[in-house]
N, CA, C and O atoms as a GROMACS GRO file, in nm:
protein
  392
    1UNK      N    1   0.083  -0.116   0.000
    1UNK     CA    2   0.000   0.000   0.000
    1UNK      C    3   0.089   0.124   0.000
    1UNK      O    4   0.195   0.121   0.062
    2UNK      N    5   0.053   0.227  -0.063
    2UNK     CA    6   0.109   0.321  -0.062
    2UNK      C    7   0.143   0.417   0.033
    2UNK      O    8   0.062   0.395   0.123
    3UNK      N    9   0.221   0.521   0.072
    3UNK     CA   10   0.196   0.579   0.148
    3UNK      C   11   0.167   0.696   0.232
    3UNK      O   12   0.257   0.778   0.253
    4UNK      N   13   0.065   0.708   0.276
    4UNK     CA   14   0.010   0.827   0.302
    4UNK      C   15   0.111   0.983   0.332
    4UNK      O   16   0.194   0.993   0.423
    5UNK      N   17   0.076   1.104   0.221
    5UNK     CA   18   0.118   1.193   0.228
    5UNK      C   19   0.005   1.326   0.340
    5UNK      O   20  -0.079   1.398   0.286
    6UNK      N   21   0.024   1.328   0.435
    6UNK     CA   22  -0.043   1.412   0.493
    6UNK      C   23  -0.065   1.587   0.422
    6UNK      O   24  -0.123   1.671   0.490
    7UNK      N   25  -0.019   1.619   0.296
    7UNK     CA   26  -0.020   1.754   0.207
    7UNK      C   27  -0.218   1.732   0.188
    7UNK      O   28  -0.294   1.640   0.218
    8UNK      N   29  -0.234   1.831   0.140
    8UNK     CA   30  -0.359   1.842   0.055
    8UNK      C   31  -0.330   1.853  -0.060
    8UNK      O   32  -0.232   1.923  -0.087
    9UNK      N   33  -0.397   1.795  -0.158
    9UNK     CA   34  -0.397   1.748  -0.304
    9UNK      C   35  -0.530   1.787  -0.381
    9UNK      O   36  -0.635   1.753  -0.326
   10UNK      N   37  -0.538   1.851  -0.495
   10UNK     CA   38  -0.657   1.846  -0.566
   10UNK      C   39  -0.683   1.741  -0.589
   10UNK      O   40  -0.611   1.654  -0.542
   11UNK      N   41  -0.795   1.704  -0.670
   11UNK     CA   42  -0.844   1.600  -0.735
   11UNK      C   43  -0.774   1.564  -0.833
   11UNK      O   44  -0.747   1.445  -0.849
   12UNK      N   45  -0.718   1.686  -0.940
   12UNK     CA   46  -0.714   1.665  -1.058
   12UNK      C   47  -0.553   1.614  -1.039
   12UNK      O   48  -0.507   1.552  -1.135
   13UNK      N   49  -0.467   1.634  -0.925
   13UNK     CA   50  -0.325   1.587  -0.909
   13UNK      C   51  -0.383   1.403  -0.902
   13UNK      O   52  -0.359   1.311  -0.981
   14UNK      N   53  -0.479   1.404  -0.748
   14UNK     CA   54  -0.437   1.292  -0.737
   14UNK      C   55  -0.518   1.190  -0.888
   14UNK      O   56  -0.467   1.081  -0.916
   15UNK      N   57  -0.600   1.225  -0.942
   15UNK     CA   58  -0.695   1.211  -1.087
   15UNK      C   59  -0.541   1.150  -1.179
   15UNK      O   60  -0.507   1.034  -1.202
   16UNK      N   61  -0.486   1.255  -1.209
   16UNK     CA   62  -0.324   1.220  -1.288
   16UNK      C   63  -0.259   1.144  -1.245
   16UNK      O   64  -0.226   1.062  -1.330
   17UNK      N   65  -0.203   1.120  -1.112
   17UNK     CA   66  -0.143   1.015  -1.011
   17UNK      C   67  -0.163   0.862  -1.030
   17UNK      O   68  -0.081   0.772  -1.053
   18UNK      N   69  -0.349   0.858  -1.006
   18UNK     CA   70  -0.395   0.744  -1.085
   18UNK      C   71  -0.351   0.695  -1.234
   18UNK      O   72  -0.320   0.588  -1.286
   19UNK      N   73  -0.364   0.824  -1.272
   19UNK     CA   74  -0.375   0.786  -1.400
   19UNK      C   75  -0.222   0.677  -1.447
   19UNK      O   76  -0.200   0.569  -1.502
   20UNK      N   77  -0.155   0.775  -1.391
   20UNK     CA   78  -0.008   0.752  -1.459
   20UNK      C   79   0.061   0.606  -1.361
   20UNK      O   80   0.141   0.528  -1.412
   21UNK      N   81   0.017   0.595  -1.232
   21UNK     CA   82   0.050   0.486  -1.198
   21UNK      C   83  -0.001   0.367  -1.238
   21UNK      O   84   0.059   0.266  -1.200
   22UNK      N   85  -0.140   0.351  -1.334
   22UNK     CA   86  -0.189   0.215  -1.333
   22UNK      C   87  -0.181   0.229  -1.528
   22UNK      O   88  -0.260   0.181  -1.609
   23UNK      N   89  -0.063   0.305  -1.551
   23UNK     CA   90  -0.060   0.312  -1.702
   23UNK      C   91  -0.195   0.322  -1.774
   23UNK      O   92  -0.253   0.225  -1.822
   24UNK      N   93  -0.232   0.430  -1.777
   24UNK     CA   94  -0.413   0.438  -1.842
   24UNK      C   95  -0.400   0.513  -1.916
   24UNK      O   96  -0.498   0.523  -1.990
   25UNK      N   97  -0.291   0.605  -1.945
   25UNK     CA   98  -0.264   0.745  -2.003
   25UNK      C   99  -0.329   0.704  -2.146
   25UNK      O  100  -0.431   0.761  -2.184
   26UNK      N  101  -0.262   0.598  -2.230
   26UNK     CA  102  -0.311   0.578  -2.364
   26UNK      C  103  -0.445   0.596  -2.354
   26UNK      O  104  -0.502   0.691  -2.407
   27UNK      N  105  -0.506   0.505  -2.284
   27UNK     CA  106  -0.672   0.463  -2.294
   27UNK      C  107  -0.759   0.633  -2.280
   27UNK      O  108  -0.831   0.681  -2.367
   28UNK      N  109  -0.729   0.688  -2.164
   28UNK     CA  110  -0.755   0.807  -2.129
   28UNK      C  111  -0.750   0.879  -2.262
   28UNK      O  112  -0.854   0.931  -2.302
   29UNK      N  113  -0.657   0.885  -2.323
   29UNK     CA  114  -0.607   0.960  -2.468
   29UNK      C  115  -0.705   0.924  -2.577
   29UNK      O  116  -0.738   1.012  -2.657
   30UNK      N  117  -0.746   0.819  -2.585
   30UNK     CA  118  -0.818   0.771  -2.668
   30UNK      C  119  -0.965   0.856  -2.626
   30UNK      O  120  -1.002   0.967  -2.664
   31UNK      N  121  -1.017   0.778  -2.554
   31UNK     CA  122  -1.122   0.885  -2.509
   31UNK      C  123  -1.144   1.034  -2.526
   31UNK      O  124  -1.252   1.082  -2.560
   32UNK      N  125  -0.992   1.132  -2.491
   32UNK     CA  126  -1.011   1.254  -2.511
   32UNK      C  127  -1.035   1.255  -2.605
   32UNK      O  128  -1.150   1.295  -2.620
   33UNK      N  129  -0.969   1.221  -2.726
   33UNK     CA  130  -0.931   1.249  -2.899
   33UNK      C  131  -1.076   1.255  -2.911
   33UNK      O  132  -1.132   1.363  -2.932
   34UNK      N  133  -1.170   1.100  -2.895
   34UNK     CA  134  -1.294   1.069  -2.955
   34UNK      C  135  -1.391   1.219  -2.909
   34UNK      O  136  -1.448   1.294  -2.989
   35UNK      N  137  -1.390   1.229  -2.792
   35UNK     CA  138  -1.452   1.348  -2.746
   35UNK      C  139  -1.409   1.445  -2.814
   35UNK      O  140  -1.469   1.451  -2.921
   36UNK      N  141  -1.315   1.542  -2.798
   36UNK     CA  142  -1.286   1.589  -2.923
   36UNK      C  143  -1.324   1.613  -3.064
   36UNK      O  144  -1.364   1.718  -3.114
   37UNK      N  145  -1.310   1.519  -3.111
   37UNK     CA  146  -1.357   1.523  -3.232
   37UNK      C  147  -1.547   1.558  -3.246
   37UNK      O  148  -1.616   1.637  -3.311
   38UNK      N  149  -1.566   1.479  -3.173
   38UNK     CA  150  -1.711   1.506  -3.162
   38UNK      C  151  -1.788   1.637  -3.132
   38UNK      O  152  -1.905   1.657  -3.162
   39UNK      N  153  -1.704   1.726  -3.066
   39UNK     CA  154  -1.716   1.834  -3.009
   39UNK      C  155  -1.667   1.969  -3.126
   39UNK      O  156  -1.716   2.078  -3.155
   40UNK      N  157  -1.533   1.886  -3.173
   40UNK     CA  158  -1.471   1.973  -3.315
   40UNK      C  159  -1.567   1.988  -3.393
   40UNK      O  160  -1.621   2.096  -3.418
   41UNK      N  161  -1.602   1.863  -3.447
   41UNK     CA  162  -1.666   1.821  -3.590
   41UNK      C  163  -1.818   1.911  -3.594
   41UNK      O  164  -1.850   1.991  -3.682
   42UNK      N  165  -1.920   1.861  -3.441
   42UNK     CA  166  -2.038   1.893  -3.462
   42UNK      C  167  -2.101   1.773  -3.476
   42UNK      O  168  -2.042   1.667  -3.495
   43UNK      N  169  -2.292   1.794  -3.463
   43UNK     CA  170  -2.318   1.673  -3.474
   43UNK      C  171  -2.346   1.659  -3.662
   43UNK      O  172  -2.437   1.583  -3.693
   44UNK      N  173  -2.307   1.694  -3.721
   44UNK     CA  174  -2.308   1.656  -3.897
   44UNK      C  175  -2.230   1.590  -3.923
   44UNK      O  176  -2.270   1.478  -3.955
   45UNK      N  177  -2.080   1.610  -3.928
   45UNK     CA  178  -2.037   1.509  -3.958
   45UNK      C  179  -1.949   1.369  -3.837
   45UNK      O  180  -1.865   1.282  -3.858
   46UNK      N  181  -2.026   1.416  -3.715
   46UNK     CA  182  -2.031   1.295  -3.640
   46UNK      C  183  -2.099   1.203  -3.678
   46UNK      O  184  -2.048   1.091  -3.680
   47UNK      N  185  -2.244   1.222  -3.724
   47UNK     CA  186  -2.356   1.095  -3.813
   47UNK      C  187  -2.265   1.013  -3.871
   47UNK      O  188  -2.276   0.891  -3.881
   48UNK      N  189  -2.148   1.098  -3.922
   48UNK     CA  190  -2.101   0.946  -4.057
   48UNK      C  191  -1.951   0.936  -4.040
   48UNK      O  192  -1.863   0.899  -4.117
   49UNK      N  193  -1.950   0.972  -3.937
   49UNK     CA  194  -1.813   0.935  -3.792
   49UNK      C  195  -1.854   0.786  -3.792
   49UNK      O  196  -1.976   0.775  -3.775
   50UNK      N  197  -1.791   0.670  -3.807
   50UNK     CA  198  -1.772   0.565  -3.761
   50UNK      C  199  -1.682   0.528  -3.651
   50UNK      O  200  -1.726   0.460  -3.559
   51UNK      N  201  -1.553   0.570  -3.652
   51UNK     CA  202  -1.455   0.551  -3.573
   51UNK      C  203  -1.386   0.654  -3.545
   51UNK      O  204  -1.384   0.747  -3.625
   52UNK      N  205  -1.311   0.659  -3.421
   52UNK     CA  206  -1.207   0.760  -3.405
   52UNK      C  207  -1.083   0.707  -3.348
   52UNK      O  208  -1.106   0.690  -3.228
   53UNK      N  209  -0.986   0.680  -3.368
   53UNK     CA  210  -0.877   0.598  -3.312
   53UNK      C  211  -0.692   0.690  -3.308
   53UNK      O  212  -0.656   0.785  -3.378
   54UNK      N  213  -0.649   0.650  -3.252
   54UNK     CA  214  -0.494   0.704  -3.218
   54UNK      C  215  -0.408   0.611  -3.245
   54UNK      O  216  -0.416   0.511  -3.173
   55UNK      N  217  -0.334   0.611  -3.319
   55UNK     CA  218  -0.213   0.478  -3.321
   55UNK      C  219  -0.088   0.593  -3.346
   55UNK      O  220  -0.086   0.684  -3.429
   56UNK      N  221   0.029   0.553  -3.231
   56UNK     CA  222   0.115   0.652  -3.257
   56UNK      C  223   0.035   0.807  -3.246
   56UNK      O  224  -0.067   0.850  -3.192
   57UNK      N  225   0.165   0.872  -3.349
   57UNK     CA  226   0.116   1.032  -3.313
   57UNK      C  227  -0.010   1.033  -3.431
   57UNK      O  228  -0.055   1.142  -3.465
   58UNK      N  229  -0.072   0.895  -3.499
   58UNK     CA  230  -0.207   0.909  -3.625
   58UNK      C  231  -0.288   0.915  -3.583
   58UNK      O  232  -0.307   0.827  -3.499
   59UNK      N  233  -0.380   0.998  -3.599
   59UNK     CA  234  -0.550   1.012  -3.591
   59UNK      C  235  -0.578   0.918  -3.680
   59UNK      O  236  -0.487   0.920  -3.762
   60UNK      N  237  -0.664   0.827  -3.712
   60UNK     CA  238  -0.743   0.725  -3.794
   60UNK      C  239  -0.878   0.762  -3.745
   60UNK      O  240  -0.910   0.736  -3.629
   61UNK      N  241  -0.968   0.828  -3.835
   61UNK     CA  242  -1.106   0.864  -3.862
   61UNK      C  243  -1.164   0.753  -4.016
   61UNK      O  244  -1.118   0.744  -4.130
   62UNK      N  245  -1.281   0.685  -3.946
   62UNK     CA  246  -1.318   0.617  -4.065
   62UNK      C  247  -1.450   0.688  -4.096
   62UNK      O  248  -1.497   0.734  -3.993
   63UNK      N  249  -1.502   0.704  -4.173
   63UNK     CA  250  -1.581   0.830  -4.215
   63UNK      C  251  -1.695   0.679  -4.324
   63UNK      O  252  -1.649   0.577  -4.376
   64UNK      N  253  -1.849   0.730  -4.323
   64UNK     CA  254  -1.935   0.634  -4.412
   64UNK      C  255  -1.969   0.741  -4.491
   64UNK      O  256  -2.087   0.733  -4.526
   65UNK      N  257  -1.913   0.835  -4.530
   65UNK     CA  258  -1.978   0.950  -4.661
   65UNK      C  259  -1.834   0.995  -4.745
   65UNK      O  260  -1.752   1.060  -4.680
   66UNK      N  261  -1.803   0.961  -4.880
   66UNK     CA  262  -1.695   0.944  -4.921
   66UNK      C  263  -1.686   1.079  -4.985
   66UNK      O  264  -1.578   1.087  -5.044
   67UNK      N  265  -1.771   1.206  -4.999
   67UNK     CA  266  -1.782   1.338  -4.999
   67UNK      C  267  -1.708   1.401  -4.929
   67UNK      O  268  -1.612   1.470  -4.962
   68UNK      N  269  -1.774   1.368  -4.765
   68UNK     CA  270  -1.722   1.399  -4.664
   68UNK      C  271  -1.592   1.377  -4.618
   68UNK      O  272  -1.544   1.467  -4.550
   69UNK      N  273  -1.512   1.258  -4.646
   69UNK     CA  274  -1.400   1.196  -4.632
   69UNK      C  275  -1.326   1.294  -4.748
   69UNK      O  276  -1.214   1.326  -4.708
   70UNK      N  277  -1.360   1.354  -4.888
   70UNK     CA  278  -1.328   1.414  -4.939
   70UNK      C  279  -1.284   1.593  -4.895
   70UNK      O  280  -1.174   1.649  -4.900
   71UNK      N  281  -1.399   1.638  -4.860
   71UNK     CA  282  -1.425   1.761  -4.799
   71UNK      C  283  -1.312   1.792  -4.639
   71UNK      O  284  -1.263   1.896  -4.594
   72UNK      N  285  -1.307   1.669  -4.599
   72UNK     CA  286  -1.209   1.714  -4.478
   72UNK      C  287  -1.066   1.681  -4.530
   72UNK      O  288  -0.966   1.720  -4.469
   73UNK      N  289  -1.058   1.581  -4.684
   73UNK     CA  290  -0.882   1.620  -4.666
   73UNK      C  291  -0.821   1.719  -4.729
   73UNK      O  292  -0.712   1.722  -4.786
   74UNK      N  293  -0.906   1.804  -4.711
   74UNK     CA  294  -0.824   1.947  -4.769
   74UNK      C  295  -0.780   2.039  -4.637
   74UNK      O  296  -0.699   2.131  -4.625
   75UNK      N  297  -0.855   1.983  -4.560
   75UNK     CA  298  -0.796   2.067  -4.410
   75UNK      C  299  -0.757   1.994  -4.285
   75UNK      O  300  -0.777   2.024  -4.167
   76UNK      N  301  -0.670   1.849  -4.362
   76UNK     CA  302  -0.627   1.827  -4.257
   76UNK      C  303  -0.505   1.904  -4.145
   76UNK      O  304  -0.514   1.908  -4.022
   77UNK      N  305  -0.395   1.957  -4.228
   77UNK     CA  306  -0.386   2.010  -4.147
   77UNK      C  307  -0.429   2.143  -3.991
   77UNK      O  308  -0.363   2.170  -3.891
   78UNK      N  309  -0.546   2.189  -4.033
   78UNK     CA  310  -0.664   2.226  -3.970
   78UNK      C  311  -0.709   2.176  -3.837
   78UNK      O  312  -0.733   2.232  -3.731
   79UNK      N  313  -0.714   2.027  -3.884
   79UNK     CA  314  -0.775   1.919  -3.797
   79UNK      C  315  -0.671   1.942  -3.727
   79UNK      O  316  -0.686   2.029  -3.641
   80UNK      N  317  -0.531   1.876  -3.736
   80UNK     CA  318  -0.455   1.877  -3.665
   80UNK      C  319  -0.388   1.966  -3.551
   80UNK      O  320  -0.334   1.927  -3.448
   81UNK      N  321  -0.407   2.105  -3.599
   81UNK     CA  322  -0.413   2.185  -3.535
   81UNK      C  323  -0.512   2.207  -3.391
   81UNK      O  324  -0.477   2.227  -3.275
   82UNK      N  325  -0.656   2.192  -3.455
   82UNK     CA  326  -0.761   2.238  -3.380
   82UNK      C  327  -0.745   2.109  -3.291
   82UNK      O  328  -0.750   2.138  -3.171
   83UNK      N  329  -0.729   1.979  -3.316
   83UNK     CA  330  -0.713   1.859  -3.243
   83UNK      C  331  -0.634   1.857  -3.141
   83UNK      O  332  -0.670   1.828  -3.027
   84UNK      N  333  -0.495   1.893  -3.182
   84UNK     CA  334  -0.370   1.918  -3.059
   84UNK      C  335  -0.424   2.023  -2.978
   84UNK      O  336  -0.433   1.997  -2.858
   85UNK      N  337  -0.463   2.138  -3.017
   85UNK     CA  338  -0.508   2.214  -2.933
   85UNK      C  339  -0.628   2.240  -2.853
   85UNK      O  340  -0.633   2.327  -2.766
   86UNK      N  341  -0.717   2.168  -2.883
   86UNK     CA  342  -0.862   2.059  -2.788
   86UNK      C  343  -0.762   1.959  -2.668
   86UNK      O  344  -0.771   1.974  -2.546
   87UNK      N  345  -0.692   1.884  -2.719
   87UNK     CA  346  -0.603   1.774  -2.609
   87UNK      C  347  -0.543   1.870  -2.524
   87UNK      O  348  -0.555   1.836  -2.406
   88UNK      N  349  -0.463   2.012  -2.544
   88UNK     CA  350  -0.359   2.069  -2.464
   88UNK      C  351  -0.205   2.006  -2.509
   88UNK      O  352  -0.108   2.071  -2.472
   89UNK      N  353  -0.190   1.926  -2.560
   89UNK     CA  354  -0.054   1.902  -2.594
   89UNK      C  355  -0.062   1.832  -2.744
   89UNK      O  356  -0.161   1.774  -2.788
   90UNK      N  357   0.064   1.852  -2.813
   90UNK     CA  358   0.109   1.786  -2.928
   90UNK      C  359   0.102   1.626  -2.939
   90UNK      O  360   0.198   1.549  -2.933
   91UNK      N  361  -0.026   1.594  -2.954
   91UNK     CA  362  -0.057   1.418  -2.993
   91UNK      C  363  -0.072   1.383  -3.086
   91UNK      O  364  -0.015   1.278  -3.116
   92UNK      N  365  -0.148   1.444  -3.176
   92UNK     CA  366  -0.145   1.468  -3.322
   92UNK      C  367  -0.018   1.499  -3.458
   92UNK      O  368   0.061   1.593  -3.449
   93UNK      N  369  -0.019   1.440  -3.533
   93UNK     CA  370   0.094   1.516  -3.597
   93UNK      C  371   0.043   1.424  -3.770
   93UNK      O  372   0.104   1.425  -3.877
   94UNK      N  373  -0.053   1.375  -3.744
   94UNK     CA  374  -0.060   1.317  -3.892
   94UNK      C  375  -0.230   1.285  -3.884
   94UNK      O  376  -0.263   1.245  -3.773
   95UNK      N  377  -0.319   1.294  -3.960
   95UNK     CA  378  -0.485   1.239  -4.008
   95UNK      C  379  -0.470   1.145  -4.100
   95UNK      O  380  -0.416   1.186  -4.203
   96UNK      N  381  -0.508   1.006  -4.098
   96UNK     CA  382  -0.566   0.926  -4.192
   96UNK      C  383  -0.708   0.964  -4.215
   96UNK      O  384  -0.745   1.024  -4.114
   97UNK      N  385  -0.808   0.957  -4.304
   97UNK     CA  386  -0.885   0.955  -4.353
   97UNK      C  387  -0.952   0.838  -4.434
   97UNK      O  388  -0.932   0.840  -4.556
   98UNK      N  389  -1.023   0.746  -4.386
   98UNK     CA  390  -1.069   0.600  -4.404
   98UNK      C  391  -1.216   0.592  -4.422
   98UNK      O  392  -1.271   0.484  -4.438
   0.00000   0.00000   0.00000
C-alpha cells in the first residue's frame, strides 16, 4: 500500500497520479481524442463518424460519406491543429482519412 502523504492534493493531481501509476494514459487519450472530435466536428459530420482511433502520433477517422472523407482532406492540417489544441498538448501530428 502506498503511502500516506499528509499535504492536501486536488483531485485533478491525485486524478493524474492514478492515472499515470496504473498506465491508463493511452486509454484516457483515446477517449479525449474521440470526445474531441465530436465536439470539433459537430453533430453533422459525427452521423457518418464511424470511428475515431490514435495509433502513434495518427488520428485514424473512418468516415461512411466518401464526400465527406473528401471535404475534410483538404484541411487536414486544420484538424490537426484544432485537435492538438482541444487535447492541450502535441498528440497529433498526422490524419488518416478511411
Amino acid at each position: 500500500m502506498a503511502k500516506r502523504n499528509k499535504g492536501i492534493f486536488s483531485m485533478k493531481d491525485i486524478l493524474a497520479q492514478v492515472i499515470k501509476e496504473n498506465n491508463l494514459t493511452k486509454g484516457m487519450q483515446i477517449i479525449t481524442v474521440q470526445e474531441a472530435w465530436g465536439e470539433m466536428m459537430g453533430p453533422g459530420v459525427a452521423t457518418y463518424t464511424e470511428s475515431v482511433t490514435i495509433q502513434g502520433k495518427t488520428l485514424i477517422v473512418k468516415l461512411s460519406s466518401s464526400a465527406l472523407r473528401s471535404e475534410l482532406s483538404y484541411g487536414k492540417s486544420n484538424i490537426i491543429m484544432m485537435m492538438n489544441e482541444a487535447l492541450g498538448e502535441t498528440v497529433i501530428s498526422r490524419v488518416i482519412l478511411g
